[in-house]
Short mmCIF file of the C-alpha atoms (twelve columns), coordinates in Angstrom:
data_MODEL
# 
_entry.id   MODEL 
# 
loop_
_atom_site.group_PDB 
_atom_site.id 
_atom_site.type_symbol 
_atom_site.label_atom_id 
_atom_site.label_alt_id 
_atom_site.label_comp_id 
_atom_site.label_asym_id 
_atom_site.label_seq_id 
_atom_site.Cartn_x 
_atom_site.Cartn_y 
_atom_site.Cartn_z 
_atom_site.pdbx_PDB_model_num 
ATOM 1   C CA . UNK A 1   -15.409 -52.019 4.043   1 
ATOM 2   C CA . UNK A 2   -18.387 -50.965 5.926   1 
ATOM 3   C CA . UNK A 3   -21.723 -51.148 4.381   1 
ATOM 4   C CA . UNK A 4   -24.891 -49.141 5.010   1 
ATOM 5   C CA . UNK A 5   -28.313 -50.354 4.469   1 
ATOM 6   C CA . UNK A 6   -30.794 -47.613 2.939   1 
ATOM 7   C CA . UNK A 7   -34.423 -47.515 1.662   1 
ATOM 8   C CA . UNK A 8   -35.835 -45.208 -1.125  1 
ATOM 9   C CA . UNK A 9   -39.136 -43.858 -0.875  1 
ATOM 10  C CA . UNK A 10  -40.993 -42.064 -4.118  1 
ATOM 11  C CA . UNK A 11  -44.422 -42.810 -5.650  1 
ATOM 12  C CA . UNK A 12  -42.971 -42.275 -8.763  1 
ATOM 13  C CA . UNK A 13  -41.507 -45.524 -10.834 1 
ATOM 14  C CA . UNK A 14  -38.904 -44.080 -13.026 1 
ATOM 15  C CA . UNK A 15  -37.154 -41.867 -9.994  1 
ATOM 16  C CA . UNK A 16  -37.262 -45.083 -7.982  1 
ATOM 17  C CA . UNK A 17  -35.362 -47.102 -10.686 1 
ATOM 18  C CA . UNK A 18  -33.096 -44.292 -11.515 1 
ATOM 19  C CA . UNK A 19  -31.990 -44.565 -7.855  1 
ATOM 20  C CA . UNK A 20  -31.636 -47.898 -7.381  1 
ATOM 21  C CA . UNK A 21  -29.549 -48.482 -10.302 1 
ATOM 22  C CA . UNK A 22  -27.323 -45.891 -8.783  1 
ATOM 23  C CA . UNK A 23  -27.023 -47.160 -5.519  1 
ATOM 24  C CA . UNK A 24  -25.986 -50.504 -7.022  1 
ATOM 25  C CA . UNK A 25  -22.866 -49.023 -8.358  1 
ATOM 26  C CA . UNK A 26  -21.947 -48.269 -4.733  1 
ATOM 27  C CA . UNK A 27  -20.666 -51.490 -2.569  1 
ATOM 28  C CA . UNK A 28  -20.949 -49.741 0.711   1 
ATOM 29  C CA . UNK A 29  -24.684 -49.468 0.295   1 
ATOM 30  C CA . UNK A 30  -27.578 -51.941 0.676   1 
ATOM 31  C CA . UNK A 31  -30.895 -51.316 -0.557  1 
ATOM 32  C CA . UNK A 32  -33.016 -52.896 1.648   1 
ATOM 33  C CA . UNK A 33  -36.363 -51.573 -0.128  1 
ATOM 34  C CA . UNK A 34  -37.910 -49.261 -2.430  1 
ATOM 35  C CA . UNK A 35  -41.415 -48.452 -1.433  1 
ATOM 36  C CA . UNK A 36  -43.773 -46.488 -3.550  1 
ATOM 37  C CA . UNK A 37  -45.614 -44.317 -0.202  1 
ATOM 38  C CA . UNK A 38  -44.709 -43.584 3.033   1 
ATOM 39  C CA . UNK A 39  -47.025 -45.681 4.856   1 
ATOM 40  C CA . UNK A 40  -45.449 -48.825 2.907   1 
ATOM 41  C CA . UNK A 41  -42.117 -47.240 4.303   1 
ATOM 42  C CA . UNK A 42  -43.575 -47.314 7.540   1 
ATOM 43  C CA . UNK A 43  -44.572 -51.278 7.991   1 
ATOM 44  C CA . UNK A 44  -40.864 -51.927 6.558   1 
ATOM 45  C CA . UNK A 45  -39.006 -49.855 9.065   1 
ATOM 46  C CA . UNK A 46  -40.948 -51.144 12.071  1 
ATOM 47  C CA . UNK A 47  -39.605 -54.702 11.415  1 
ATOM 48  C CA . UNK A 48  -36.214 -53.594 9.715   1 
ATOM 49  C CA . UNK A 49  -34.122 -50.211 10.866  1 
ATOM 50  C CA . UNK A 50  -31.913 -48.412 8.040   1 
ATOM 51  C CA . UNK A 51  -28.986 -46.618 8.187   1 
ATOM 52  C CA . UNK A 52  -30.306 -44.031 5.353   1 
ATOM 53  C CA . UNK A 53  -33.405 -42.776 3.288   1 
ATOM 54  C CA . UNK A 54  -33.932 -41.675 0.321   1 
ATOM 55  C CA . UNK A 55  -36.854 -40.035 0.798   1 
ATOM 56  C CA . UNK A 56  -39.189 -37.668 -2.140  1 
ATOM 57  C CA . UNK A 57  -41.242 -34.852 -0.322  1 
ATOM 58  C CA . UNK A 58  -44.058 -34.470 -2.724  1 
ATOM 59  C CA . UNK A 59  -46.402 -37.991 -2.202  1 
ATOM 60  C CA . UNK A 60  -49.600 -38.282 -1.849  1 
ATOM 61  C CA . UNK A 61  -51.856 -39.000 1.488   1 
ATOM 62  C CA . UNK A 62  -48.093 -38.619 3.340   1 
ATOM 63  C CA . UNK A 63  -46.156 -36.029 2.646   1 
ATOM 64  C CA . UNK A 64  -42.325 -37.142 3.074   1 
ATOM 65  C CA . UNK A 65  -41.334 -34.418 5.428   1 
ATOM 66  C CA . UNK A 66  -44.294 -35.220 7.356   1 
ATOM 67  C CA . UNK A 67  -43.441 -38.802 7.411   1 
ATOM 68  C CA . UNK A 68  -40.063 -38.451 8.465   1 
ATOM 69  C CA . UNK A 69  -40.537 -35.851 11.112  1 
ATOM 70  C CA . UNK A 70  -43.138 -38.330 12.893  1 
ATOM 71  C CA . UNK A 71  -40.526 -41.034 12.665  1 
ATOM 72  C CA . UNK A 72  -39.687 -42.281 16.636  1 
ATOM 73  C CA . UNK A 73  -36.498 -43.823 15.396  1 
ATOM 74  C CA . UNK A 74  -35.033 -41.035 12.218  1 
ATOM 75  C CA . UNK A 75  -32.390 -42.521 10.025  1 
ATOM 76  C CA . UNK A 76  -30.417 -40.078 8.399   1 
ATOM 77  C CA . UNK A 77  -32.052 -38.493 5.241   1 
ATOM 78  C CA . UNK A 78  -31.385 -37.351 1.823   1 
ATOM 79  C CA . UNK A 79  -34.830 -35.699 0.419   1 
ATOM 80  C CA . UNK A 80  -35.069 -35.560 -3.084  1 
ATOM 81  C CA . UNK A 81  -37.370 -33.445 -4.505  1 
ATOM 82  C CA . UNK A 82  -38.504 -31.248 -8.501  1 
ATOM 83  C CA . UNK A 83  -39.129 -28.333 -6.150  1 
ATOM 84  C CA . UNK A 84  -36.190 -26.052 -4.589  1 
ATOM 85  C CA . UNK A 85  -38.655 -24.282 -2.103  1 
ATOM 86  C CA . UNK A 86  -38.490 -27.222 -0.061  1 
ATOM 87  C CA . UNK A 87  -34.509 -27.026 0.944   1 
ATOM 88  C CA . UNK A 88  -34.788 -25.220 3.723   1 
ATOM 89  C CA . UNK A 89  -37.458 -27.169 5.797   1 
ATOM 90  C CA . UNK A 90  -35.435 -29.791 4.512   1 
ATOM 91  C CA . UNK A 91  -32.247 -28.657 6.137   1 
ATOM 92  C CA . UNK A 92  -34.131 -27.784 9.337   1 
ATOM 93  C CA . UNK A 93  -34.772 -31.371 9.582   1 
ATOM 94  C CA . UNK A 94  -31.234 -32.301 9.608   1 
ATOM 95  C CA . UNK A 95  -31.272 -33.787 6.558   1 
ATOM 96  C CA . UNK A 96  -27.252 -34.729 5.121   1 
ATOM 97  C CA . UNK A 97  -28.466 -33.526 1.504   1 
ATOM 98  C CA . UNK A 98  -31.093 -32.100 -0.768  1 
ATOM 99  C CA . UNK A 99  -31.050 -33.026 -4.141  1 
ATOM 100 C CA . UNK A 100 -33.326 -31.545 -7.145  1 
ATOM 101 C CA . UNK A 101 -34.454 -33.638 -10.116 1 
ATOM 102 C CA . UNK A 102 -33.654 -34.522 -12.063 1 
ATOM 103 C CA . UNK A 103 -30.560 -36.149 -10.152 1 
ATOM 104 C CA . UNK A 104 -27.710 -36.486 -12.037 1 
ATOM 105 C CA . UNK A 105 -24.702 -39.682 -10.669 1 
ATOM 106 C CA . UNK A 106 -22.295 -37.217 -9.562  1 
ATOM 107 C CA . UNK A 107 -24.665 -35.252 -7.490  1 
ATOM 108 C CA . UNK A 108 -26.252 -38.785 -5.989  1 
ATOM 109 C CA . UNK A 109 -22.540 -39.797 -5.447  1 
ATOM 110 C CA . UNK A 110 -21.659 -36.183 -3.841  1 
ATOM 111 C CA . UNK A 111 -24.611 -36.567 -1.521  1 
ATOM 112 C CA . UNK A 112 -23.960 -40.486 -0.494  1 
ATOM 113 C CA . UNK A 113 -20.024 -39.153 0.297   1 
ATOM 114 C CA . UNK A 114 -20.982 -36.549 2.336   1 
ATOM 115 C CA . UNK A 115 -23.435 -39.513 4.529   1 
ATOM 116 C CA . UNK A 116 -20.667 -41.778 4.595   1 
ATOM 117 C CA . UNK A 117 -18.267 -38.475 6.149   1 
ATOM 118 C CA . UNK A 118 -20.719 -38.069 8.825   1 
ATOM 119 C CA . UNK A 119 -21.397 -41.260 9.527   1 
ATOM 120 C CA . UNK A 120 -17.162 -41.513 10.166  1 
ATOM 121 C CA . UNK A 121 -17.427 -38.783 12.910  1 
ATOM 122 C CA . UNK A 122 -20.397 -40.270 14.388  1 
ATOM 123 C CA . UNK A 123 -18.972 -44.025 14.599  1 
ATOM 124 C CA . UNK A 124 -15.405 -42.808 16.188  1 
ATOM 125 C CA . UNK A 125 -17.305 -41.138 18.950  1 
ATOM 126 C CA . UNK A 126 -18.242 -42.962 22.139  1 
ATOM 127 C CA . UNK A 127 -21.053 -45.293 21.749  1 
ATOM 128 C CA . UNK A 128 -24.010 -44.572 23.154  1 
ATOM 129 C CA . UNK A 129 -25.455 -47.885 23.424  1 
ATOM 130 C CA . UNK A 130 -25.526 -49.833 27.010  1 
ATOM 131 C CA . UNK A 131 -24.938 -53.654 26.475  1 
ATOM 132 C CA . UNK A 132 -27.234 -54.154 29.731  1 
ATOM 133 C CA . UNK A 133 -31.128 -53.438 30.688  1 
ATOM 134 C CA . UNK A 134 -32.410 -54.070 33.666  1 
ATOM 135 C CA . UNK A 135 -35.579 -56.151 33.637  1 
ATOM 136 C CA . UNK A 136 -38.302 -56.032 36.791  1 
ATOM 137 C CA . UNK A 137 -38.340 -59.788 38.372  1 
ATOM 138 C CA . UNK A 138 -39.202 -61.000 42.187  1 
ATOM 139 C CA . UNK A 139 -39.656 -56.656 43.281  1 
ATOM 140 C CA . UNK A 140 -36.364 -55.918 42.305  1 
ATOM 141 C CA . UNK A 141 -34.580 -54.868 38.821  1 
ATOM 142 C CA . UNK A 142 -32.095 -57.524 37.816  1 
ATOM 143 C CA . UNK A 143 -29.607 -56.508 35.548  1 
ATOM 144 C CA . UNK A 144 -29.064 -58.625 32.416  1 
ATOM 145 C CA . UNK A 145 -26.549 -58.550 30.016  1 
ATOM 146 C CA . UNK A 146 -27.670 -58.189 26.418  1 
ATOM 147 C CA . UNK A 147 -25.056 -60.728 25.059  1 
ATOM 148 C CA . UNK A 148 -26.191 -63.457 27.133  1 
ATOM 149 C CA . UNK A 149 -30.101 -63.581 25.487  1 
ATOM 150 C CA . UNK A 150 -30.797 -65.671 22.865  1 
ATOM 151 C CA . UNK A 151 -34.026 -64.928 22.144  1 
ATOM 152 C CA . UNK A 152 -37.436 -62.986 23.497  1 
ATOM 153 C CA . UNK A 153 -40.772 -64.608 22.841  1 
ATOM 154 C CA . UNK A 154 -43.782 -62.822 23.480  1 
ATOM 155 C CA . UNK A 155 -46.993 -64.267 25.663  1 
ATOM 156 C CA . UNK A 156 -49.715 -62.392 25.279  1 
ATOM 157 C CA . UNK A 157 -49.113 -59.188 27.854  1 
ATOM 158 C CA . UNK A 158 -45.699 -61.324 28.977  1 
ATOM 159 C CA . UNK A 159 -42.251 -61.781 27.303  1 
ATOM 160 C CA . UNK A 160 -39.858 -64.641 27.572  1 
ATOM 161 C CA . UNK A 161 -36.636 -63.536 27.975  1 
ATOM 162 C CA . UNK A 162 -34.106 -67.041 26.757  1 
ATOM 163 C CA . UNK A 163 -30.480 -66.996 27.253  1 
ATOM 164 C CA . UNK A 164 -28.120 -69.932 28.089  1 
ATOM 165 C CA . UNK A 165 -28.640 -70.976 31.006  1 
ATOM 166 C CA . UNK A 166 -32.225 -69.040 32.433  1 
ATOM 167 C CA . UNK A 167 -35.331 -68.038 31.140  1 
ATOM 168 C CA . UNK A 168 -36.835 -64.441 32.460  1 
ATOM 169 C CA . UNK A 169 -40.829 -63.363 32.519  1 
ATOM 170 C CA . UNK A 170 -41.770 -60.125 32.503  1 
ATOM 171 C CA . UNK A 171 -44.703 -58.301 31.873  1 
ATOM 172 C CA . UNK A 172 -44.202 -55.885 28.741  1 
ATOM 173 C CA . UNK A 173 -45.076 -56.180 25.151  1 
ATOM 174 C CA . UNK A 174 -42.885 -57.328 22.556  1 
ATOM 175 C CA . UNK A 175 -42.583 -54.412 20.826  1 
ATOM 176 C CA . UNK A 176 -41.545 -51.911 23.681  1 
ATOM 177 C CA . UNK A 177 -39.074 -54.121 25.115  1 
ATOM 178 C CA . UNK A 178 -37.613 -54.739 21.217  1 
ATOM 179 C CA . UNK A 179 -37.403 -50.869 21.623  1 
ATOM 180 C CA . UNK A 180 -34.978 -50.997 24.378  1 
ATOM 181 C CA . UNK A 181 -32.354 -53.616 22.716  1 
ATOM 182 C CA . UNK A 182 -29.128 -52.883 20.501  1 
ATOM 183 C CA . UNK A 183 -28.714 -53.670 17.201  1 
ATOM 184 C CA . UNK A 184 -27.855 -57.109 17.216  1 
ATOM 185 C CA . UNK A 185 -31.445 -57.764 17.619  1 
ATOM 186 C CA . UNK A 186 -34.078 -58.303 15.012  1 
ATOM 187 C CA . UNK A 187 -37.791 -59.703 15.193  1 
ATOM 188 C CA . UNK A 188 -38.373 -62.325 12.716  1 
ATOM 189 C CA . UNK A 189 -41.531 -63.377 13.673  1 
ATOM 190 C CA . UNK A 190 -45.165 -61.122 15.698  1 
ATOM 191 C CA . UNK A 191 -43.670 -63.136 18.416  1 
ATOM 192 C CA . UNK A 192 -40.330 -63.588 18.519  1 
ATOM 193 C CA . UNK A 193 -37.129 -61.494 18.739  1 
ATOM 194 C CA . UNK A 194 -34.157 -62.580 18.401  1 
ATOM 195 C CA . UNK A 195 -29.920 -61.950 19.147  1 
ATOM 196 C CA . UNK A 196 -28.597 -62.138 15.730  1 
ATOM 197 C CA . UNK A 197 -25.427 -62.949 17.127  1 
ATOM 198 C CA . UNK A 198 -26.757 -66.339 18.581  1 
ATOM 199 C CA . UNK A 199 -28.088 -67.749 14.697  1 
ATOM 200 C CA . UNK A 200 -25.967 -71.003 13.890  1 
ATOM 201 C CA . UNK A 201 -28.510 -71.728 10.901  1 
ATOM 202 C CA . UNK A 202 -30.975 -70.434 9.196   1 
ATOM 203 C CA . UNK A 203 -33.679 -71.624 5.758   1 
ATOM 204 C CA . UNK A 204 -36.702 -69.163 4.920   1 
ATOM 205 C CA . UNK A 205 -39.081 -70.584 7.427   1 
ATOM 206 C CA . UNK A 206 -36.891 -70.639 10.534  1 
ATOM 207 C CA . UNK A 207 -33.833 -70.088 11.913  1 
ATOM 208 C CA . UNK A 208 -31.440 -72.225 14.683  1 
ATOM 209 C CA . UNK A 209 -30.056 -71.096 18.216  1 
ATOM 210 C CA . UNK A 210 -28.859 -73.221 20.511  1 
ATOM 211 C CA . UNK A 211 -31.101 -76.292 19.110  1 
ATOM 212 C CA . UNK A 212 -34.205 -74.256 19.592  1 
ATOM 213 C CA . UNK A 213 -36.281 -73.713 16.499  1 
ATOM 214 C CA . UNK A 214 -37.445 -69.806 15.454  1 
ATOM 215 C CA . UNK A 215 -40.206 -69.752 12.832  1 
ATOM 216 C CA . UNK A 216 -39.540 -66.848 10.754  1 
ATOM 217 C CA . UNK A 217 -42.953 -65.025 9.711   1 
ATOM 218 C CA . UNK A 218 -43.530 -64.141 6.434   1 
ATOM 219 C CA . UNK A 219 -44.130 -60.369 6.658   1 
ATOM 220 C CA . UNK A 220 -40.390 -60.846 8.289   1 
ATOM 221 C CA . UNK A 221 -38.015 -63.206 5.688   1 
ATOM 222 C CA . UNK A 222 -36.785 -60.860 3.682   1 
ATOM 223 C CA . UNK A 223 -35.716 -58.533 6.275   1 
ATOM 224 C CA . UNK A 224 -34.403 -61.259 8.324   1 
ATOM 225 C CA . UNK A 225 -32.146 -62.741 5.164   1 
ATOM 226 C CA . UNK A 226 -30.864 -59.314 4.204   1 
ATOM 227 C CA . UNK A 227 -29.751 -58.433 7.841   1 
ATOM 228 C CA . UNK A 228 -28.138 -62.493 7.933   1 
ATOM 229 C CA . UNK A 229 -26.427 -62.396 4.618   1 
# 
């Protein structure tokens, strides 16, 4: 069974409980926070991508629509929301649903099947995703494949790029060249990246590939456990 990892976003308590205890009665979904603002949303998605939000409209300092149509990266999106003058802008954001509290099971369950029909279609078409970048070294770009990294450290205005056999150094921040990698990859520490794939063991203060030794920040472990698990 696939799963799909999801956040819910609402500065209100009781609507954050009431979904959270509904999306644990659904196996194919993993909550991987519940944050009370946007902005909180916003430091959890820059170390850990979901598949869906949850996301209220009405919060203060950041509106939710607002916050999600500034997102570089969108999920998908079901708003929830006391106020039905909101469904169309909602709708014109490509959001999968729009539901109106206060939200009854069967309508939280309608909405999460119609995400899990569209994510169907989207998964059986052709993948977007290269599984190569090319990376500027000696005035030429050198393909690499992303299977063979292990991990990217960053160096100040440089990146280490480690895989088996080679180690690549580029100029580029950590975060844009994170930007440019599949999904296998996660940063688990300010200055380290790494290929999930490559992880043959891991406690909450680091993590093992290929008998090198990843400290695993603290801002980062839960993140980092949830996507390992």
């Amino acid at each position: 069974m696939h799963t799909y990892s999801c956040m819910v976003i609402d500065d209100e308590e009781l609507a954050r409980s009431l979904l959270e205890s509904y999306i644990e009665k659904l196996p194919q979904f993993n909550l991987i926070a519940s944050c009370s603002s946007a902005i909180e949303a916003s430091e959890v998605l820059r170390v850990q991508p979901v598949d869906l939000l949850f996301l209220d409209i009405e919060m203060p300092i950041l509106k939710g629509m607002d916050f999600y149509r500034n997102l570089p990266l969108k999920p998908k999106v079901i708003f929830t929301t006391a106020y039905r003058d909101y469904a169309i802008d909602g709708f014109d954001l490509d959001a999968v649903d729009y539901l109106l509290k206060p939200i009854t099971f069967p309508r939280f369950y309608k909405a999460t099947e119609k995400f899990i029909a569209l994510s169907s279609v989207i998964k059986g078409a052709p993948s977007t995703q290269k599984d190569f970048i090319f990376i500027r070294e000696n005035r030429k770009q050198v393909k690499l494949l992303l299977d063979q990294i292990l991990y990217i450290q960053s160096l100040k205005d440089y990146i280490q790029i480690y895989t088996h056999d080679n180690k690549h150094v580029i100029k580029s921040s950590l975060s844009s060249f994170f930007e440019s990698l599949t999904n296998n990859f996660i940063q688990v520490h300010r200055s380290y990246v790494v290929n999930i794939d490559k992880v043959v063991a891991y406690s909450n203060t680091d993590l093992e590939i290929n008998q090198f030794e990843i400290p695993i920040g603290d801002n980062y472990r839960q993140s980092v456990i949830d996507k390992l698990c």
